[in-house]
Backbone as numpy.savetxt, mean C-alpha at the origin, in Angstrom:
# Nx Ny Nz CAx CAy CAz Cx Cy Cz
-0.11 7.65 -19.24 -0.34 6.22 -19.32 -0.07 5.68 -20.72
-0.29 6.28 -21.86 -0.45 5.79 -22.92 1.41 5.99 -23.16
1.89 7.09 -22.81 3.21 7.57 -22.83 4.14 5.97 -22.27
3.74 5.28 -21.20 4.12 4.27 -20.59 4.10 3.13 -21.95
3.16 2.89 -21.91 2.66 1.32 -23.14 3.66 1.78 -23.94
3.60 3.08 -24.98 4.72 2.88 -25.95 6.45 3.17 -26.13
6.40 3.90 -24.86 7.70 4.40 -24.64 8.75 3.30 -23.56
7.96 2.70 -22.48 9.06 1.88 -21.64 8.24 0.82 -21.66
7.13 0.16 -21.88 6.38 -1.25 -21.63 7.24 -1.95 -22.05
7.66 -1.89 -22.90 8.41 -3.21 -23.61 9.75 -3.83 -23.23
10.43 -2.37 -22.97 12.01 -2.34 -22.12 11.45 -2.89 -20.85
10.45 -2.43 -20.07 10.72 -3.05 -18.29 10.04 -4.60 -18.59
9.04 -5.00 -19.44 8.43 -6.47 -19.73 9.55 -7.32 -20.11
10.22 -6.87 -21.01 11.74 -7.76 -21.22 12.95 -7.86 -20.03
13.03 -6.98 -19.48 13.94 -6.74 -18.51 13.69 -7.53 -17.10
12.23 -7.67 -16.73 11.75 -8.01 -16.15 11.05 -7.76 -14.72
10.93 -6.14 -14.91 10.61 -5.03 -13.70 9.26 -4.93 -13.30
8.10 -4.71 -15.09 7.16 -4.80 -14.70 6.71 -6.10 -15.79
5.35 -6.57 -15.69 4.90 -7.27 -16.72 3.60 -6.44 -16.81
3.14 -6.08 -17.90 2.22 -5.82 -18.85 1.40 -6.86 -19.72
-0.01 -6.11 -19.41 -0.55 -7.42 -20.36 -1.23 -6.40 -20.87
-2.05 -7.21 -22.62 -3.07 -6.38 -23.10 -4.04 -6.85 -23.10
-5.20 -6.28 -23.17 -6.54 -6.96 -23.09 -7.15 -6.90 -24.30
-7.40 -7.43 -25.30 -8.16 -7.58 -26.72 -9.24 -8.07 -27.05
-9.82 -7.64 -27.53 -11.25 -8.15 -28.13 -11.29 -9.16 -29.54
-12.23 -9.82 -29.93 -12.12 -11.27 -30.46 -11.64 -10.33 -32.14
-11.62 -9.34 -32.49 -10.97 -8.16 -33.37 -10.04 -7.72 -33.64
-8.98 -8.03 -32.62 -7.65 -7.84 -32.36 -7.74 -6.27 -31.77
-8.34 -5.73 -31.29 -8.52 -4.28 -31.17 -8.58 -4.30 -29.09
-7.49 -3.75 -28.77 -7.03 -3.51 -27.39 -8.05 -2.36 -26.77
-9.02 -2.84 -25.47 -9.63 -2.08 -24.87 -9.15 -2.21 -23.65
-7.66 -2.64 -23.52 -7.27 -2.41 -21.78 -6.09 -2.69 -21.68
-5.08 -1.84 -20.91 -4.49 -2.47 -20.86 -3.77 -2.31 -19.35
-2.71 -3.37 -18.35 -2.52 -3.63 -16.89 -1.58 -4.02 -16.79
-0.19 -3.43 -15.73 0.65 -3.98 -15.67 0.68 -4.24 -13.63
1.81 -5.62 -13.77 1.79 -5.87 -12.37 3.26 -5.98 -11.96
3.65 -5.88 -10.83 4.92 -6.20 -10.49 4.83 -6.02 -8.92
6.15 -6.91 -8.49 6.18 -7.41 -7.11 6.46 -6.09 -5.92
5.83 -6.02 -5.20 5.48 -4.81 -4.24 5.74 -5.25 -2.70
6.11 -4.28 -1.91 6.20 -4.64 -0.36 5.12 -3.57 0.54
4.72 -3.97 1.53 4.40 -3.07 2.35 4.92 -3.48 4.01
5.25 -2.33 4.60 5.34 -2.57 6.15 5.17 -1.95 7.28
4.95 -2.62 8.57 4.76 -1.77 9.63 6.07 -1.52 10.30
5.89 -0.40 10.31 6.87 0.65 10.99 7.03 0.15 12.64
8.11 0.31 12.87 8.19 0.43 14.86 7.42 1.59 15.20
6.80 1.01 16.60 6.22 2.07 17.11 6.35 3.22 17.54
7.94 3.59 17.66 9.21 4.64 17.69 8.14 5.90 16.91
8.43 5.23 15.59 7.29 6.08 14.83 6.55 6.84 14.30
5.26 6.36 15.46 3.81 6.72 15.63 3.76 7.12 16.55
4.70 7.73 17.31 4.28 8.09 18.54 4.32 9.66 18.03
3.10 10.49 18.86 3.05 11.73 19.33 3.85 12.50 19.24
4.41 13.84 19.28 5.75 14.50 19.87 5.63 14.58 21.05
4.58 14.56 22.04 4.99 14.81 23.46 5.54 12.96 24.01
4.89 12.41 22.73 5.26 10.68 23.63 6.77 10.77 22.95
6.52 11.24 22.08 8.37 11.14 21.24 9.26 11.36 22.58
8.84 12.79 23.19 9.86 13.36 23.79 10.48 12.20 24.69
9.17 12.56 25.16 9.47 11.10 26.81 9.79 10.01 26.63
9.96 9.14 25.46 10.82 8.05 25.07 12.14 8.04 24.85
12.55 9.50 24.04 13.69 9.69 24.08 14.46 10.16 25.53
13.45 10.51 26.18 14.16 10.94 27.36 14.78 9.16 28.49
13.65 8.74 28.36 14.18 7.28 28.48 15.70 6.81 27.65
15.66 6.67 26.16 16.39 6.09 25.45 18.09 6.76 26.19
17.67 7.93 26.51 19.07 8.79 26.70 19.16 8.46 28.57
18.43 8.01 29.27 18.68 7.37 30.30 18.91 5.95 30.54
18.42 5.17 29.71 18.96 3.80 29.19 20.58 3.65 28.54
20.90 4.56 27.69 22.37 4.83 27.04 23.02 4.93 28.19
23.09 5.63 29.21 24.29 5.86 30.28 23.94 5.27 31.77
22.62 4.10 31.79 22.14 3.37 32.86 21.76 4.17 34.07
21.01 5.37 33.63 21.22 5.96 34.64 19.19 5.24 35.29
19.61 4.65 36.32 18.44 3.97 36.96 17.53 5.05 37.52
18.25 6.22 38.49 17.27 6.88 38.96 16.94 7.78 38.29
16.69 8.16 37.12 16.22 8.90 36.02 15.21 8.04 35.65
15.18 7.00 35.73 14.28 5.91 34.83 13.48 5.72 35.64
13.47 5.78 37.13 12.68 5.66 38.27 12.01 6.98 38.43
12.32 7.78 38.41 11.50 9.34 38.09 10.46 9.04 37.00
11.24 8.93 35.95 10.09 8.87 35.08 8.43 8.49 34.82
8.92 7.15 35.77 7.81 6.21 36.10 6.73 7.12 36.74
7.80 7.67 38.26 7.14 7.58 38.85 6.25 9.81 39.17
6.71 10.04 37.73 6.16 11.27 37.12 4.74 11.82 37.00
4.11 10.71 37.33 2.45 10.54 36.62 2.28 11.35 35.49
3.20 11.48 34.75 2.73 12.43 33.46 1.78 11.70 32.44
1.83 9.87 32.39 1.22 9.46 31.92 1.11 7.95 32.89
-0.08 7.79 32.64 -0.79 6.70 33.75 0.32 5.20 33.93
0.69 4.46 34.51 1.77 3.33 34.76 1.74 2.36 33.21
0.53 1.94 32.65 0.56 1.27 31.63 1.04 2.00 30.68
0.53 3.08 30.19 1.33 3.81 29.13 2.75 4.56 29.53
2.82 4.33 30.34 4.79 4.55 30.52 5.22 3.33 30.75
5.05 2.38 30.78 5.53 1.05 30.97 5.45 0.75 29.65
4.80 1.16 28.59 4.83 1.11 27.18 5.66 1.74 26.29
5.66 2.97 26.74 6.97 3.93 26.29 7.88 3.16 26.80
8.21 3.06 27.57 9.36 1.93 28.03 10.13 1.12 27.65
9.32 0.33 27.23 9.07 -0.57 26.41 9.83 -0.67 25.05
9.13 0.48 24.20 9.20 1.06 23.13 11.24 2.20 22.94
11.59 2.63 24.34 12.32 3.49 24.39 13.48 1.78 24.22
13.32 0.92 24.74 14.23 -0.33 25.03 14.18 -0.89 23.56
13.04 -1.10 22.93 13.15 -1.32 21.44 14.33 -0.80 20.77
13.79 0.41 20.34 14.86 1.16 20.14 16.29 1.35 20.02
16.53 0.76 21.26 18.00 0.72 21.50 18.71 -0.28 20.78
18.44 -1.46 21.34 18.20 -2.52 21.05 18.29 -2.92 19.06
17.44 -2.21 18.21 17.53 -1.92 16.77 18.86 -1.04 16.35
18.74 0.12 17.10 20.01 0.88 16.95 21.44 -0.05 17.26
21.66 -0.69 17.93 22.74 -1.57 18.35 23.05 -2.21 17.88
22.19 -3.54 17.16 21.80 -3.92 15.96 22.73 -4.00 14.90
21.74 -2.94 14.66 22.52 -1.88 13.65 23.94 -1.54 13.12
24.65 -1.28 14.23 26.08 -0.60 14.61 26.63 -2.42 14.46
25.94 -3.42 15.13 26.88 -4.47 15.36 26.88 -4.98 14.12
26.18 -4.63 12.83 26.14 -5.55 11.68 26.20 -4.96 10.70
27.00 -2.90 11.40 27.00 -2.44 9.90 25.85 -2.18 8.80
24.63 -1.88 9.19 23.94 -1.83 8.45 23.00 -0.90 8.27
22.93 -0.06 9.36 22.52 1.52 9.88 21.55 1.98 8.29
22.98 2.33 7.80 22.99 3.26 6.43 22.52 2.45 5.50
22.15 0.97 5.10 21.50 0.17 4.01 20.34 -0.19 4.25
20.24 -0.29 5.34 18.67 -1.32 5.89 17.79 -0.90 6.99
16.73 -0.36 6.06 15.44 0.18 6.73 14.78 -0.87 7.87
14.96 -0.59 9.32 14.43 -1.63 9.73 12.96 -1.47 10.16
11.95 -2.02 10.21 10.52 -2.09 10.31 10.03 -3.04 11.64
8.81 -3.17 11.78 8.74 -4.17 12.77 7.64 -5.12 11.95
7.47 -5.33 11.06 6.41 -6.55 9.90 6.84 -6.09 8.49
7.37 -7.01 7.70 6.79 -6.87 6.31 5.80 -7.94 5.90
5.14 -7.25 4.98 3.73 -8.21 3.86 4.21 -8.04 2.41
4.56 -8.99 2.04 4.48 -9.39 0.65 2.83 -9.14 -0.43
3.22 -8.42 -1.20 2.05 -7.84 -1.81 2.81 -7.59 -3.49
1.55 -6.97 -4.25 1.52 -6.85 -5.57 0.76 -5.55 -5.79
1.59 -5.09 -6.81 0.93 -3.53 -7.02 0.60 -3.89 -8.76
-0.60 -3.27 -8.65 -1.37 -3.34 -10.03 -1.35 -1.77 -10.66
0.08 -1.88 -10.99 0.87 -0.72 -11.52 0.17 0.36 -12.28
-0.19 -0.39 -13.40 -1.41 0.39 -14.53 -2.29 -0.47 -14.61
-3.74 0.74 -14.88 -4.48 0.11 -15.17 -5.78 1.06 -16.06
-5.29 0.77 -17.51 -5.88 2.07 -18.59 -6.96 1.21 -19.17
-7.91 1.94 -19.39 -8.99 1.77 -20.90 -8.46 2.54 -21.89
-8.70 2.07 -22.97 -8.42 2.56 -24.39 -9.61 3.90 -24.38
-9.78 5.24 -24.56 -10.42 5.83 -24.90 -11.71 6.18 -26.15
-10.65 5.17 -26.92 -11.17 5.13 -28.37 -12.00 3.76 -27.90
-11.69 2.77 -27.32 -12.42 1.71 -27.95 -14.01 1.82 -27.67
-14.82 1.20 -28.79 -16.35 0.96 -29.11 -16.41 0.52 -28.24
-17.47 0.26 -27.07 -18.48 -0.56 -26.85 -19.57 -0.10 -26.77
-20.84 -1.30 -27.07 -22.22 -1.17 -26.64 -22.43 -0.35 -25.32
-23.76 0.09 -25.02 -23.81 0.76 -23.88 -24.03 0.20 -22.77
-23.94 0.04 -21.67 -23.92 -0.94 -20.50 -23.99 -0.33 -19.26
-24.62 -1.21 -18.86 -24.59 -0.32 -17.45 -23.50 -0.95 -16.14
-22.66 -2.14 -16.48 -21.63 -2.67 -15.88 -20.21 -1.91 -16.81
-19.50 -1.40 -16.11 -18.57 -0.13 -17.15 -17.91 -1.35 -17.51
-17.11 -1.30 -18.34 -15.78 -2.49 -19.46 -14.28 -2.45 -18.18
-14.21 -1.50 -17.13 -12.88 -1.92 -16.57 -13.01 -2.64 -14.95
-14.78 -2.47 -15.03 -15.32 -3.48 -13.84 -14.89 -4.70 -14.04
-15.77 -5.19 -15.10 -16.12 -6.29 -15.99 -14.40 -6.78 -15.89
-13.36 -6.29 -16.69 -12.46 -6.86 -17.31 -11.54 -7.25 -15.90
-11.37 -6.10 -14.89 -10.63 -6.08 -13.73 -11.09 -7.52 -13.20
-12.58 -7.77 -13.06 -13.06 -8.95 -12.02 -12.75 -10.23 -12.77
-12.95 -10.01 -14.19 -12.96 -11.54 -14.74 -11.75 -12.14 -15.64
-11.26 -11.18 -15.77 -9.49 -10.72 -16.41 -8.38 -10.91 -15.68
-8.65 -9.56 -15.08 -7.01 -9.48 -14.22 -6.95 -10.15 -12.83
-8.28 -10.31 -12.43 -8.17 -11.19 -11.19 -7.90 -12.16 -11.00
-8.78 -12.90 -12.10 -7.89 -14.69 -12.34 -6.41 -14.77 -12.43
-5.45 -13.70 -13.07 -4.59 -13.74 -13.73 -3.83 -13.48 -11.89
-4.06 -12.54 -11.33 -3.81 -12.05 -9.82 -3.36 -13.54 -8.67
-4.83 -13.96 -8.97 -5.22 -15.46 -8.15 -4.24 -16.73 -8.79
-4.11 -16.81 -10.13 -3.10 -17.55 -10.52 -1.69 -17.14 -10.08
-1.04 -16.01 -9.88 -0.37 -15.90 -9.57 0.34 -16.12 -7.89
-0.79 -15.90 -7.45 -0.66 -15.58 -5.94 -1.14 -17.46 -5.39
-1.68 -18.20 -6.61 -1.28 -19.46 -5.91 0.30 -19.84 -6.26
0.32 -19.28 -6.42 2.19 -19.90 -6.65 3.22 -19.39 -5.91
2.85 -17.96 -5.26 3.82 -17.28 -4.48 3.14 -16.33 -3.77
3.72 -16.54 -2.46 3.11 -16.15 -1.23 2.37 -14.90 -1.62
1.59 -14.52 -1.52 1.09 -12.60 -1.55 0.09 -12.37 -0.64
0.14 -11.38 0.01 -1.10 -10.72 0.99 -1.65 -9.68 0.83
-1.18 -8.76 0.36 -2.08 -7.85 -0.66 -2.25 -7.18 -1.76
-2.68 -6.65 -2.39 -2.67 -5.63 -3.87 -2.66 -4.57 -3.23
-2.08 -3.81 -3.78 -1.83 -2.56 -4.24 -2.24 -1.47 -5.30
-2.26 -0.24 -5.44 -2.35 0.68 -6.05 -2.52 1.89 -6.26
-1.85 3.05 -7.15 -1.72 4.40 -6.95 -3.35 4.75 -7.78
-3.74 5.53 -7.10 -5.12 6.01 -7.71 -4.60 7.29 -8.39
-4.64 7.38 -10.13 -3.99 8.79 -10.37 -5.32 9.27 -10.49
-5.88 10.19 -9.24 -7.17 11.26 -9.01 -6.82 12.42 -9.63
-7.88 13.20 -10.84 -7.14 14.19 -10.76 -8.85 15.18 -11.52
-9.39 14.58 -10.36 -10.71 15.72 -9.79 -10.12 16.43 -9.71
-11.41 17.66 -10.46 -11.02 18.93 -9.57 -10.76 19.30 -8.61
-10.21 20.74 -8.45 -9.63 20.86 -7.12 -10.94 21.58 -6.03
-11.51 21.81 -6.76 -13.30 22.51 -6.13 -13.92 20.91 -5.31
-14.03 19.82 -6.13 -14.62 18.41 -5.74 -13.94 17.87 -4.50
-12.19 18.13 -5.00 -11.31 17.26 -4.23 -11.47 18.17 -2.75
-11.71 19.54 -2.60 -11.73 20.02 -1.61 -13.51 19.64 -0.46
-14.08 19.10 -1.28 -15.51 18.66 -0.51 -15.24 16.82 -0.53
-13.84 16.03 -0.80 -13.54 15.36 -0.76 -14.43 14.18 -1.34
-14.59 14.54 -2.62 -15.54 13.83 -3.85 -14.37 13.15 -4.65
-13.72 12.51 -4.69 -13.20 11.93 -5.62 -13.09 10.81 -6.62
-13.71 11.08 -7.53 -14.35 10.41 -8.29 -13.40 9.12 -8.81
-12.45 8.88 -8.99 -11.32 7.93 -9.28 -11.37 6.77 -8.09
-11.15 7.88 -6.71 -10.89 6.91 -5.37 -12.36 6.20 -5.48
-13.16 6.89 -5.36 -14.70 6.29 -4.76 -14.94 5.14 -6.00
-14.65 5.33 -7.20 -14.31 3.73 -8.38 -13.68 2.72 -7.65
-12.52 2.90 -7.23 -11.77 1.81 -6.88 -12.39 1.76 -5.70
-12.78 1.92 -4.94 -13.50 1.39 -3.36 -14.74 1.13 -3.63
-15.24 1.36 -4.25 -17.02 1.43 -4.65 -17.30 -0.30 -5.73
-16.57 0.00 -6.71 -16.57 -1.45 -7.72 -15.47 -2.13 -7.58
-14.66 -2.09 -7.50 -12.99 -2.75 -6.95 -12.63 -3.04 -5.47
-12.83 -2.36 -4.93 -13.19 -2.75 -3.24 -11.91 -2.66 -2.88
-11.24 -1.62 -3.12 -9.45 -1.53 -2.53 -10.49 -0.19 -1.68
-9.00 0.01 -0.32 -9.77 1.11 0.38 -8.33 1.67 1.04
-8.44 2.66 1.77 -6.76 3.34 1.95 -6.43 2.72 2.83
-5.09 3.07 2.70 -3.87 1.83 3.76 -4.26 2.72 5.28
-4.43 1.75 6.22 -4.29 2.12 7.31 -3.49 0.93 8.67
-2.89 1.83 9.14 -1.88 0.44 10.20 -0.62 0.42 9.57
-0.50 0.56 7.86 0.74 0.23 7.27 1.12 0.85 6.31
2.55 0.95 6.08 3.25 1.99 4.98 3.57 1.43 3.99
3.05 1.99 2.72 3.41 1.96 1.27 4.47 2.73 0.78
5.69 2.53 0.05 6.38 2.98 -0.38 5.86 3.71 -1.89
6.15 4.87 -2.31 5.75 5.62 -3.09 6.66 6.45 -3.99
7.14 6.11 -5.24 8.35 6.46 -6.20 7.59 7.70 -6.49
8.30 8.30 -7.02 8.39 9.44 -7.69 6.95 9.94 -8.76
7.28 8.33 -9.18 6.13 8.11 -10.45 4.97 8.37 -10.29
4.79 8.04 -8.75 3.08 7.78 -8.38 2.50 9.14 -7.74
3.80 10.47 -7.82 3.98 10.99 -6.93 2.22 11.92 -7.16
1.58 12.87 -6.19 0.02 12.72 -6.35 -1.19 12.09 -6.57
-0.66 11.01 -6.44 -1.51 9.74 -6.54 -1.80 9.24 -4.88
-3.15 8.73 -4.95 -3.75 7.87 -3.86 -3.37 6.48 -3.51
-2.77 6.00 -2.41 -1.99 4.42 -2.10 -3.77 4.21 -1.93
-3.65 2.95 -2.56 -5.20 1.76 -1.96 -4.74 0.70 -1.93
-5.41 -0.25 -1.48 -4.64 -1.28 -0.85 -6.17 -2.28 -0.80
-5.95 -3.95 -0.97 -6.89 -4.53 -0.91 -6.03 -6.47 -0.22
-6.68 -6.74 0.97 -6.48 -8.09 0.74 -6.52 -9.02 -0.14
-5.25 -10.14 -0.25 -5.29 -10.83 -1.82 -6.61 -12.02 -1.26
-6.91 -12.46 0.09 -7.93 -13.07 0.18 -9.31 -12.25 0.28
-9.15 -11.15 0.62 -10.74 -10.34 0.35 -11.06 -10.16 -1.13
-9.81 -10.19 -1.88 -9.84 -10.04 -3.75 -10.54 -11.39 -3.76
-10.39 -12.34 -3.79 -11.13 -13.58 -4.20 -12.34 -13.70 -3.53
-12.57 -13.28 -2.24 -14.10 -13.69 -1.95 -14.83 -12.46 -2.54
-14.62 -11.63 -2.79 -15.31 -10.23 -3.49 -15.13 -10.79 -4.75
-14.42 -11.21 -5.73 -14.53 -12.05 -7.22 -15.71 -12.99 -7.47
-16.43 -13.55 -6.07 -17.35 -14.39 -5.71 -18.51 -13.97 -5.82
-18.70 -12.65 -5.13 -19.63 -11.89 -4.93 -20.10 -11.05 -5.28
-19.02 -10.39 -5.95 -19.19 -8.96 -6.95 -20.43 -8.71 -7.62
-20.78 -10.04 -9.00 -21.89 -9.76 -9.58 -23.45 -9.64 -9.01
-23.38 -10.13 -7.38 -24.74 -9.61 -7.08 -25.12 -8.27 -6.93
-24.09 -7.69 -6.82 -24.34 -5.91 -6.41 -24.95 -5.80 -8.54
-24.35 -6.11 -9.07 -24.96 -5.90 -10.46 -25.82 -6.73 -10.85
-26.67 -7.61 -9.89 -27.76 -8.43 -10.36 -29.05 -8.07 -10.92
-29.25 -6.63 -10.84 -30.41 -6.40 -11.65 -30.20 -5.43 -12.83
-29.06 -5.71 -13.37 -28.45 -5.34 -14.66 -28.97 -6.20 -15.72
């Protein structure tokens, strides 16, 4: 992290990849520092998520749909291998399919363009370091609670009134032990879900570079970020 601030912060902030901010005290002395940049997430076709035994039987459709063969498709149905609604779903799903693939072929685009069935416009809160060195008094609200809720969130919310966003993002770099991580204690994740209120992606796929590679995806609504900005300090009200 610290390798980041002095070695590429400045090249991707100028360039315009990530933006970086620092956080300073009325001293000039940096106790934080956060970078943000524009992020996607999406849901996948249901192609998917399916099973391998549902895989099979869709494809077995898709390859009876390709050459119209009707009474193959009428077997299938009428197979009871899986109850009428859920093969009328595979079905469904096997016709999708095709349909994307074809697509595809008619516009040339197979090999460039990942196709999905939703994208969400979101923001990934790239870094997000405390200074090690810096002083503070002792407290019982930690300095990257504090700074995250009343700092970077405004800065989040200003942004996101100006351009569409639906959620935040972020790689949790966990790097509990491997004794903890195996009784699934992780002290990094349970921060960010516990005082930050991001929690793991579920329903939808995060894309994940290289960079983040062992790191935890979390994920938080940009409207649950503001009503939790609201609310936050009562959980610390008898501080």
């Amino acid at each position: 992290m610290e390798e980041f601030l002095k070695a590429d912060a400045w090249r991707e902030d100028s360039e315009g990849e990530t933006k970086v901010y620092l956080i300073k005290d009325i001293d000039n002395e940096v106790a934080l520092y956060f970078s943000l940049k524009c992020g996607l997430l999406y849901e996948p076709y249901d192609y998917f998520r399916l099973a391998s035994d549902e895989l099979d039987f869709v494809n077995m459709f898709i390859d009876a749909l390709k050459i119209k063969d009707h009474e193959a498709i009428k077997n299938y149905f009428e197979s009871g291998y899986y109850d009428a609604e859920k093969t009328d779903k595979l079905y469904k799903i096997a016709q999708e399919r095709i349909e994307v693939k074809t697509e595809g072929i008619e516009l040339g685009d197979n090999e460039s363009t990942l196709k999905v069935h939703n994208c969400y416009s979101a923001m990934e809160l790239r870094h997000f370091c405390k200074n090690i060195n810096y002083q503070t008094e002792k407290r019982k609200v930690p300095l990257g609670v504090g700074l995250f809720w009343e700092v970077i969130v405004p800065q989040i919310c200003k942004i996101t009134d100006l351009v569409g966003c639906k959620y935040l993002y972020l790689f949790a770099a966990d790097n509990t032990p491997t004794k903890e991580n195996h009784q699934k204690t992780r002290k990094l994740v349970q921060y960010y879900k516990n005082d930050l209120k991001f929690d793991h992606i579920q329903g939808l796929t995060i894309i994940k570079p290289t960079y983040d590679r062992s790191c935890w995806g979390m994920v938080q609504k940009i409207s649950d970020l503001k009503k939790n900005q609201e609310v936050i300090w009562e959980e610390f009200s008898d501080v």
